[in-house]
RODO-2510 file (C-alpha; in nm, 4 decimals, decimal comma):
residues 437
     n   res          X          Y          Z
     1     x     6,6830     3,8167     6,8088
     2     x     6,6853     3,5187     6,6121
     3     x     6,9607     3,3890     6,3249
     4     x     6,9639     3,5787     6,0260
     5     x     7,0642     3,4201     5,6521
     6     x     7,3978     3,6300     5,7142
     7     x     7,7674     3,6037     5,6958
     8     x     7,9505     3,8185     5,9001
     9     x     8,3398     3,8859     5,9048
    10     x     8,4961     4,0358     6,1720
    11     x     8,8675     4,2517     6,0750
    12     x     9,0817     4,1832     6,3664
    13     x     9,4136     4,1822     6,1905
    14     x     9,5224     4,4987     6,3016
    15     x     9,8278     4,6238     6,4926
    16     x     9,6466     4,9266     6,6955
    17     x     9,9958     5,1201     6,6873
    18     x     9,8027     5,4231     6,8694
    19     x     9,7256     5,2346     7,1213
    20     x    10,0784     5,2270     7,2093
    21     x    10,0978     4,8585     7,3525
    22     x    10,2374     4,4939     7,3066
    23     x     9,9249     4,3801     7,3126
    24     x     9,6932     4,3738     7,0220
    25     x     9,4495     4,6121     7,0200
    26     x     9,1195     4,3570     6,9814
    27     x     9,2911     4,2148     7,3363
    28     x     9,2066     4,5395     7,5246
    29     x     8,9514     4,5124     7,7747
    30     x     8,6219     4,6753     7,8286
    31     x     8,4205     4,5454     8,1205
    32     x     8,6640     4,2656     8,1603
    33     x     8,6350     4,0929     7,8368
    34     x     8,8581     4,1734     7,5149
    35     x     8,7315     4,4368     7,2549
    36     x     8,6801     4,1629     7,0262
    37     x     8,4668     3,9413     7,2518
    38     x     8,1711     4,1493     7,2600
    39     x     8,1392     4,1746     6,8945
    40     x     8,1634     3,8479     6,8718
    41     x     7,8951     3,7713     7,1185
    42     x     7,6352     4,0171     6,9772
    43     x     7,7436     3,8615     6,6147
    44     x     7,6289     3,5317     6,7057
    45     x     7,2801     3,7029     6,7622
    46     x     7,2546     3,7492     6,4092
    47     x     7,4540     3,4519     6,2607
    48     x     7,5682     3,1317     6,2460
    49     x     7,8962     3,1281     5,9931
    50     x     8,1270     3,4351     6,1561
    51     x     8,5002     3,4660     6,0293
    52     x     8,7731     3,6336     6,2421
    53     x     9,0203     3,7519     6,0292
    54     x     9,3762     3,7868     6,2045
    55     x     9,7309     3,8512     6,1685
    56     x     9,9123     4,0432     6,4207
    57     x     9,9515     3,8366     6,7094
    58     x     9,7272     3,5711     6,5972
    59     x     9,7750     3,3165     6,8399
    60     x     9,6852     3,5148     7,1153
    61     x     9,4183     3,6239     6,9683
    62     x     9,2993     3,2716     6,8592
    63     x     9,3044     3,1689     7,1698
    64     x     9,1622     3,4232     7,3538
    65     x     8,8535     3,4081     7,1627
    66     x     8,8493     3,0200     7,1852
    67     x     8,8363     3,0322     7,5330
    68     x     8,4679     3,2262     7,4712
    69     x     8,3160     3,0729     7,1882
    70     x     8,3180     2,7562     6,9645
    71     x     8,2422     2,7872     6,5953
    72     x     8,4343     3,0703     6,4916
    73     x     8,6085     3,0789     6,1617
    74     x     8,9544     3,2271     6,1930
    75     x     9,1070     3,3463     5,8804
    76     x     9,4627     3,4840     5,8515
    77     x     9,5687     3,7741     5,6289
    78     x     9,8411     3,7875     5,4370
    79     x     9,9349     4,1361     5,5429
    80     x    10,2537     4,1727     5,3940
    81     x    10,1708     4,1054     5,0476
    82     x     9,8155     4,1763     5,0700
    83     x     9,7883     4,4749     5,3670
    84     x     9,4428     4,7134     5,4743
    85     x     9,0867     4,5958     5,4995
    86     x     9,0559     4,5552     5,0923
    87     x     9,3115     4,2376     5,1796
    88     x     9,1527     4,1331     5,4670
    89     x     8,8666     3,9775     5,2908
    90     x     9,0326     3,8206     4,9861
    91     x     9,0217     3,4936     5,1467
    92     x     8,6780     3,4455     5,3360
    93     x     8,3776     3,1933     5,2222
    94     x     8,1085     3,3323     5,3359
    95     x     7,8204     3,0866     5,3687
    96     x     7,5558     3,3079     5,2716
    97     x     7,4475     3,5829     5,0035
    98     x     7,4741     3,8898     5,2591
    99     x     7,8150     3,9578     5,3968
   100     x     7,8693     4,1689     5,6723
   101     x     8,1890     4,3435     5,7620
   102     x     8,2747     4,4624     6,0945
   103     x     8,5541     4,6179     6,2164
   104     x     8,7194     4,4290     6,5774
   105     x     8,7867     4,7846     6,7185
   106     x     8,4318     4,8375     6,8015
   107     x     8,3035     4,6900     7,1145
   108     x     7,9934     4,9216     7,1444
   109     x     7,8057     4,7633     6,8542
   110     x     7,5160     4,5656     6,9320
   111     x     7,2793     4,2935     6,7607
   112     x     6,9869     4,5757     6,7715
   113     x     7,2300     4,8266     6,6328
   114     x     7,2989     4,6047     6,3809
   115     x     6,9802     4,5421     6,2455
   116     x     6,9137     4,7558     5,9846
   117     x     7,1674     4,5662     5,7404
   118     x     6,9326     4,3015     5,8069
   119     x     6,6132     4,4553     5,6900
   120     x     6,7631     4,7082     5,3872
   121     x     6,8545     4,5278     5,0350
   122     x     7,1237     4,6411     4,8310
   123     x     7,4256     4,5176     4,6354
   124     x     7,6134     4,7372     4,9192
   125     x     7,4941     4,8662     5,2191
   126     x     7,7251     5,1724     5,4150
   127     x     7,6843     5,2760     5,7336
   128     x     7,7528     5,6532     5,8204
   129     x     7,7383     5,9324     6,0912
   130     x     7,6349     6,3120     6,0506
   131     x     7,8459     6,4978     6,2406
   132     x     7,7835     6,8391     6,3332
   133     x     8,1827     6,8736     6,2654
   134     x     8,3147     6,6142     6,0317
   135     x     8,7045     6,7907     6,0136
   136     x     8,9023     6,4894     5,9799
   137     x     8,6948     6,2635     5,8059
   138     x     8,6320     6,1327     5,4370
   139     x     8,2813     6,2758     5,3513
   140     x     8,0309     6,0452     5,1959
   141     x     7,8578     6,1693     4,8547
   142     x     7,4743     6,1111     4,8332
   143     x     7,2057     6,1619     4,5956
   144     x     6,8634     6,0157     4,5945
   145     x     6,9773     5,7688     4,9095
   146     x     7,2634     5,6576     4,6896
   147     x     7,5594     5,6961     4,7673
   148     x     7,7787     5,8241     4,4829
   149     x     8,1798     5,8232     4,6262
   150     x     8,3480     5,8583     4,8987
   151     x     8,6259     6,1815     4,9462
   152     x     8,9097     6,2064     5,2021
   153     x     8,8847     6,5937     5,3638
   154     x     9,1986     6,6342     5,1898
   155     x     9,1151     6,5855     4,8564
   156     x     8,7734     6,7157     4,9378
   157     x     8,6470     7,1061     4,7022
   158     x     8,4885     7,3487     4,9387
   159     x     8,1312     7,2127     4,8698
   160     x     8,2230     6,8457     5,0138
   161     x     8,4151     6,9961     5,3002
   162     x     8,0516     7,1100     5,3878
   163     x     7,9180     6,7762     5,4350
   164     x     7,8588     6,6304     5,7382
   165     x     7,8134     6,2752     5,6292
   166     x     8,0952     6,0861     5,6922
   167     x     8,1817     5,6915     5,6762
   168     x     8,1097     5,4893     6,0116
   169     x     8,3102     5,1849     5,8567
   170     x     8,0547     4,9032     5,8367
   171     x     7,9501     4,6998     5,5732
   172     x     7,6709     4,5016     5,3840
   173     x     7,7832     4,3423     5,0942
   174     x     7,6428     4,0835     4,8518
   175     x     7,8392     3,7369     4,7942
   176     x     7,8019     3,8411     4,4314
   177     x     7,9950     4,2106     4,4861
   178     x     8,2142     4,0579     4,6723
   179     x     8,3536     3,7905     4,4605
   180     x     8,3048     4,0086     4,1570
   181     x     8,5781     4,2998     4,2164
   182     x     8,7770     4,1915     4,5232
   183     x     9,0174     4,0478     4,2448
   184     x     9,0922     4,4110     4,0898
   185     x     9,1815     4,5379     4,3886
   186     x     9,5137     4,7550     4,3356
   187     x     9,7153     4,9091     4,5944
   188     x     9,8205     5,1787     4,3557
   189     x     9,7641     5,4467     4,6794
   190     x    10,0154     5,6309     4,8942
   191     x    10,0269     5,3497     5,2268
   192     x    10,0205     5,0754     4,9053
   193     x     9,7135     4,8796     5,0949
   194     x     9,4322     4,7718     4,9352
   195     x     9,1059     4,9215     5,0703
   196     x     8,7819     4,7980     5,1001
   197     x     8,6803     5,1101     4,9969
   198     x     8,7962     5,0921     4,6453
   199     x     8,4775     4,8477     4,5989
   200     x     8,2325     5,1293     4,6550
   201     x     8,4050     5,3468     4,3589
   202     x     8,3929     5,0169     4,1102
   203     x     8,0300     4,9282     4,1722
   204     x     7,9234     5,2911     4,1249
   205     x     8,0816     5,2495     3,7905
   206     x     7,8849     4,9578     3,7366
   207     x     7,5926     5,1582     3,8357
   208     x     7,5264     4,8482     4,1347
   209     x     7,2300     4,9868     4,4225
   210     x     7,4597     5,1747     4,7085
   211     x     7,2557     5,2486     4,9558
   212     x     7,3627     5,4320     5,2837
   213     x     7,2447     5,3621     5,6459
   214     x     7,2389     5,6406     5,9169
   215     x     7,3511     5,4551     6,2351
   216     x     7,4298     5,6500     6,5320
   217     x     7,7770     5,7362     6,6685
   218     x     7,7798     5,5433     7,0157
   219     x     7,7084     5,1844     6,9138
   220     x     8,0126     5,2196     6,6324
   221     x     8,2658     5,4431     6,7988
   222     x     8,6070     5,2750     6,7220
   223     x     8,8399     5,2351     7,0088
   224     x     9,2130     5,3678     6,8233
   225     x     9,3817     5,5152     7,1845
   226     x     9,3754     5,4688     7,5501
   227     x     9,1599     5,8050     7,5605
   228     x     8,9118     5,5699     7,3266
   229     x     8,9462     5,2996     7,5798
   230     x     8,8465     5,4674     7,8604
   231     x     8,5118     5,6459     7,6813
   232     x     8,4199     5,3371     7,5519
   233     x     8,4101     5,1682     7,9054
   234     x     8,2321     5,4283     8,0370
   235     x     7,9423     5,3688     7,8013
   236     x     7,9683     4,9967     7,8372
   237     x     7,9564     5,0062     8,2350
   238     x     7,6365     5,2374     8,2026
   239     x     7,4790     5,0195     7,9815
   240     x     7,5474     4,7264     8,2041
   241     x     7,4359     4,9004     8,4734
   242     x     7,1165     4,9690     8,3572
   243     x     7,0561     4,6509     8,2392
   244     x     7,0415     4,4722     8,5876
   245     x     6,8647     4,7914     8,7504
   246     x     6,6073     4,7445     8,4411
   247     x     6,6312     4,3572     8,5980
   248     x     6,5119     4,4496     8,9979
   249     x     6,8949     4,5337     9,0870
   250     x     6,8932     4,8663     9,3628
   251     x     7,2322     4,9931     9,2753
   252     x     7,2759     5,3266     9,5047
   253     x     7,5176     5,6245     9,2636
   254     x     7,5068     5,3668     8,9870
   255     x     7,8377     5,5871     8,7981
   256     x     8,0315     5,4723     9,0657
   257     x     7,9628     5,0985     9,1045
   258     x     8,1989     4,8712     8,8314
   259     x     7,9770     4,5770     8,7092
   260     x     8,2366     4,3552     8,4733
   261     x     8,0777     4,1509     8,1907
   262     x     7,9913     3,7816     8,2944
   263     x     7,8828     3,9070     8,6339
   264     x     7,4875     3,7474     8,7690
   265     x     7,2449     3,8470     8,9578
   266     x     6,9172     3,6822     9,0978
   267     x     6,6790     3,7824     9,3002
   268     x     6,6472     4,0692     9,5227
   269     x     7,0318     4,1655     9,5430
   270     x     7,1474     4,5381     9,6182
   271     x     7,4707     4,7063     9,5688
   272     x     7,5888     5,0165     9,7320
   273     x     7,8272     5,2996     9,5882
   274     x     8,1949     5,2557     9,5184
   275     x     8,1737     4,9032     9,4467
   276     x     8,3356     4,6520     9,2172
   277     x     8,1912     4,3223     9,0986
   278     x     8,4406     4,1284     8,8532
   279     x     8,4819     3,8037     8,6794
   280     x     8,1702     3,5316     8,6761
   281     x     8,0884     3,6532     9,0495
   282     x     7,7280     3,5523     9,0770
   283     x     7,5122     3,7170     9,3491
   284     x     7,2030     3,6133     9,4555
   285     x     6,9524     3,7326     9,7570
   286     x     7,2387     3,9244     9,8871
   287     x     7,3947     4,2979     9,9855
   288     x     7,7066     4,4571     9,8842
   289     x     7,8154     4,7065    10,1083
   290     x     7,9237     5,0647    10,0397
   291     x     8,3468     5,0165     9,8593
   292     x     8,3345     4,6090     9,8729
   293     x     8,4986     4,4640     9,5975
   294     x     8,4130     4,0937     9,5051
   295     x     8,5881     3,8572     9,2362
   296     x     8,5108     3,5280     9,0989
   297     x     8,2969     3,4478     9,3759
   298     x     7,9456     3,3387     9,5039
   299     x     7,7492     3,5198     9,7204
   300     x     7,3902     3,3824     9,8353
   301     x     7,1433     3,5255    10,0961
   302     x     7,4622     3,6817    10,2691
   303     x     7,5864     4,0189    10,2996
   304     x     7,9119     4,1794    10,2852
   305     x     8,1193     4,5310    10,3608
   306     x     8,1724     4,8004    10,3744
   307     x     8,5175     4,7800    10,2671
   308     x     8,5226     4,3727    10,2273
   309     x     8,7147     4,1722     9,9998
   310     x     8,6143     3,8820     9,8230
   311     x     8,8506     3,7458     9,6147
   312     x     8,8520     3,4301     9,3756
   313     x     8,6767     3,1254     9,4523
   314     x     8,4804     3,2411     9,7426
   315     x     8,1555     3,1098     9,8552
   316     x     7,9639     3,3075    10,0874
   317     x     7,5696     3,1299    10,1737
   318     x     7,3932     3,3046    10,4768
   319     x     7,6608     3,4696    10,5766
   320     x     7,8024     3,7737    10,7329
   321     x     8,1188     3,9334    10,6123
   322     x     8,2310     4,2788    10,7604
   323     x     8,3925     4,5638    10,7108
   324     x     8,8205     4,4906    10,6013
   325     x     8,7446     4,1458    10,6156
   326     x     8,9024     3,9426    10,3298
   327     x     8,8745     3,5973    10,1797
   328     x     8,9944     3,3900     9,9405
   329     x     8,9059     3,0323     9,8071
   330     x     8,7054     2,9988    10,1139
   331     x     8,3674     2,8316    10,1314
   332     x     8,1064     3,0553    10,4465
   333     x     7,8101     2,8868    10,5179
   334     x     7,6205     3,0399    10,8231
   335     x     7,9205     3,2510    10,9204
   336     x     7,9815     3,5943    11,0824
   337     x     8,2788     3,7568    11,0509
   338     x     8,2247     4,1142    11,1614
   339     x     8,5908     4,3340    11,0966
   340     x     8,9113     4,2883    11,0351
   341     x     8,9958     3,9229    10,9694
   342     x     9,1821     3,7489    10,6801
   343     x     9,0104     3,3939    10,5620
   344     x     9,1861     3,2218    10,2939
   345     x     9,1945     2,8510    10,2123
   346     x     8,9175     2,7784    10,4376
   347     x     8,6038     2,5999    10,5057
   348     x     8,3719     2,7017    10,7451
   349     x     8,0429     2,5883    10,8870
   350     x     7,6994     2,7386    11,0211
   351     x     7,6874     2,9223    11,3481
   352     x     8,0712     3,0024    11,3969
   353     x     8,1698     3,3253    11,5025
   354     x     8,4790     3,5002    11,3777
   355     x     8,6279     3,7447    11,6175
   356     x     8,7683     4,0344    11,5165
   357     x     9,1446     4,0074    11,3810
   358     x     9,1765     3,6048    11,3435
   359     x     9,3492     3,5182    11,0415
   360     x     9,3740     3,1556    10,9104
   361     x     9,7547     3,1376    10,8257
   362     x     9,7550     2,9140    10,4992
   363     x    10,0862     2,9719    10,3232
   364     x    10,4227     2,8183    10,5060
   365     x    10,6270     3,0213    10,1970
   366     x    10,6286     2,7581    10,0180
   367     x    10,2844     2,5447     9,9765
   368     x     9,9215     2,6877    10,0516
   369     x     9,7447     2,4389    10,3150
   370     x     9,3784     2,4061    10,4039
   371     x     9,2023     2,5144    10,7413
   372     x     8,8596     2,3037    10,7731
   373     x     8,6336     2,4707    11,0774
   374     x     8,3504     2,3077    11,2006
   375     x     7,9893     2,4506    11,3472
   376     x     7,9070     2,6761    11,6339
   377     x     8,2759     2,7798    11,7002
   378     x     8,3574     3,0948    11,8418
   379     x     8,6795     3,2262    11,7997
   380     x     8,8324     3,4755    12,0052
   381     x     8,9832     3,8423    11,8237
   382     x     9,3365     3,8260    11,6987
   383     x     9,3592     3,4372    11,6765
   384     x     9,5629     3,2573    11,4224
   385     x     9,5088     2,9305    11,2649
   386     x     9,7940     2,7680    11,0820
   387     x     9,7004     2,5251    10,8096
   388     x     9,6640     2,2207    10,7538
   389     x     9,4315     2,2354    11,0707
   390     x     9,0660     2,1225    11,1385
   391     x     8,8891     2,2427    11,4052
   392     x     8,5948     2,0480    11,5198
   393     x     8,1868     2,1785    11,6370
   394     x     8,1583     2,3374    11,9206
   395     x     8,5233     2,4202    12,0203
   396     x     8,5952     2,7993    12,1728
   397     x     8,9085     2,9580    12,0625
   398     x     9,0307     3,2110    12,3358
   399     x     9,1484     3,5549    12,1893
   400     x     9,5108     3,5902    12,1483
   401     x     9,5647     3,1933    12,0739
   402     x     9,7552     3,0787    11,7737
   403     x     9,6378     2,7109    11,6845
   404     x     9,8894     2,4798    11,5509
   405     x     9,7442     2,1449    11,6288
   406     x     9,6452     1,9581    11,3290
   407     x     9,3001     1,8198    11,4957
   408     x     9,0626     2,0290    11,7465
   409     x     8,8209     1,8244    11,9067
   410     x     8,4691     1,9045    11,9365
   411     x     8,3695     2,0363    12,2466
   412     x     8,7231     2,1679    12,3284
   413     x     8,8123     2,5265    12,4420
   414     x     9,1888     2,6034    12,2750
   415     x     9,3847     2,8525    12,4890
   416     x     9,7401     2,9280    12,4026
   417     x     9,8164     3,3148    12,5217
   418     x    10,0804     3,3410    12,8058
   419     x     9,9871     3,4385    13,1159
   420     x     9,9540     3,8590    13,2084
   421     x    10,2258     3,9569    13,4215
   422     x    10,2345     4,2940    13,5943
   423     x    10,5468     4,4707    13,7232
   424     x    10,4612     4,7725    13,9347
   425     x    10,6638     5,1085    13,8785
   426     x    10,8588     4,9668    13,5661
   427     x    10,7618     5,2771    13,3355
   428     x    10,9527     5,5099    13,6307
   429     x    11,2198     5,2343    13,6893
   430     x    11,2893     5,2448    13,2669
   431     x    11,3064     5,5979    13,2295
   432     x    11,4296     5,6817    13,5681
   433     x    11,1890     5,9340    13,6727
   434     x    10,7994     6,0141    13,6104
   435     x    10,7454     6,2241    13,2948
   436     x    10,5862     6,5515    13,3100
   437     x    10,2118     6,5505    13,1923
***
């Protein structure tokens, strides 16, 4: 979808007080990105002049979204003397003659979803549901597919309480509309905010064109509570889901795999159940193993799990990682490690063997040091290697040894377990007598 001649401004001055956090409630996460980032990224389908208007917390959220995208307008409420979402737009500039108002609570929307504000004309264009139970919500008045006012439940006669349109919270304004009665906005209203709202009520006066647009609930569900939170994730994991398995991705129980946003895949990659992919992980040509999770790392013609552990900045390329084996910041290339081994801080080369239980020992407490191992080493189960270390091609490491040299020559075999001693009867001799079987 291509650029449209549209402004759009995004309300993301809100506390979120039901959300019942410190942190502002466009912050929250779905699929591992803030609410407030994914409307963000489908707006700049549509447009190129988008406004972020903030208050509460507006650092953070400055530069949160700064860390994502360039380009963004950020605009900052007055919200004492000017509170609600009639005073959130009393100071944007919108570039062009259709202004679109989202709301930063709803991280469902999409640029498809969106598009029907693009192809209506109107001096305002409002979105709404049907429900098949509206309690709780303002009904929306229409006649001839205009929309005549707007009526909270409580102030609603018995024959409004039986309609089942109700607002969904979006707008499509004209520059015109906009500039023309934002400035008699009163807050002359029990919570003394000024409401967008009121701007529907003064253009029907003026007899402007109102027309409404039936979207559906999913893509606009706001996100006001934990319990929100949690339903919108689920929709946004199945939709990612899909996605890649609409891509060539074999995903076996898909509702139990967690695919974070910024996640690849390429080529022929399969995940099994109970899995969880996070961060910019990028997996190519490879296998993920039934309960594996992997984070900020790169896997490519390899395989790993069940039950392995990739965590940030590992590189996996034709290699084997097995079940409880974990990583971290460690570079594989034409490695098998088969069960049961911790690998941090590490690089290691094609055709080396990791035996079961070896763990490279890379933190003295106070610093994290480096272990560099070189090709076609085998090393023995329930080794240790204690950074800073390198360890040459072709060296054996016996089982049992703990490696503390800084340099292994190629060619070498490293042995360092003590030699088996056996003293007959001293089970008997230590309890003083055989024990009954």
């Amino acid at each position: 979808m291509t650029e449209q001649q549209i402004s759009i401004v995004i309300l993301a001055a809100g506390k979120g007080s039901r959300m019942k956090s410190n942190k502002a409630k466009v912050l929250h996460s779905i699929s591992g990105k803030p609410m407030l980032y994914h409307i963000i990224k489908e707006s700049k389908k549509l447009s190129d002049d988008i406004s972020v208007v903030v208050a509460h917390q507006k650092d953070a959220v400055i530069e949160s979204m700064q860390h994502y995208f360039d380009n963004i307008n950020f605009i900052e409420q007055d919200a004492k003397n000017y509170p609600g979402t009639g005073g959130a737009v009393m100071d944007i500039a919108p570039k062009y003659d259709k202004v679109l108002v989202l709301n930063g609570d709803m991280p469902l929307i999409t640029a498809d979803a969106l598009k029907g504000f693009l192809e209506l004309e109107a001096d305002i264009i409002m979105s709404i549901f049907d429900l098949e139970d509206p309690n709780g919500y303002g009904r929306v008045i229409i006649r001839n597919n205009h929309v005549e006012y707007i009526v909270e439940q409580k102030d609603a006669d018995d024959a409004e309480l039986n309609v089942t349109t109700v607002n969904a919270g979006i707008y499509a304004f004209s520059k015109v509309i906009l500039e023309r009665y934002i400035p008699d906005l009163e807050n002359d209203n029990a919570q003394q905010e000024y409401y967008l709202t009121d701007i529907i009520a003064m253009a029907n006066e003026d007899e402007c064109s109102i027309v409404p647009l039936l979207v559906d609930e999913e893509h606009f569900k706001g996100v006001n509570s934990k319990k929100d939170l949690a339903e919108a994730e689920v929709i946004m994991q199945r939709r990612i889901r899909d996605q890649w398995m609409r891509d060539g991705v074999s995903m076996q129980l898909p509702e139990t795999i967690y695919i974070e946003e910024g996640v690849v895949f390429e080529g022929e990659c399969s995940v099994e159940n109970n899995c969880r992919i996070t961060g910019e992980s990028k997996i190519i040509n490879s296998h993920i193993k039934a309960g594996s999770v992997v984070e900020d790392s790169i896997m490519q013609n390899s395989d790993c799990g069940p039950m392995a552990h990739l965590r940030p900045l590992t590189q996996l390329r034709d290699t084997h990682i097995g079940n409880f084996v974990e990583t971290k910041k460690a570079t594989l290339t034409g490695v098998k490690a088969g069960h049961l081994s911790y690998l941090g801080d590490a690089d290691i080369d094609k055709g080396t063997n990791i035996g079961a239980g070896t763990i490279t020992c890379n933190y003295d407490g106070i610093n994290k040091y480096k272990t560099i191992i070189g090709k076609n080493v085998f090393i023995g189960s329930d080794s240790q290697l204690v950074a800073p270390v390198t360890i040459g091609d072709d060296v054996m490491i016996a089982a049992g040894t703990t490696v503390t040299s800084g340099t292994i020559e190629s060619g070498n075999l490293v042995l360092s377990r003590t030699k088996m001693r056996l003293v007959k009867d001293f089970y008997y001799k230590f309890f003083g007598k055989k024990q009954d079987t």
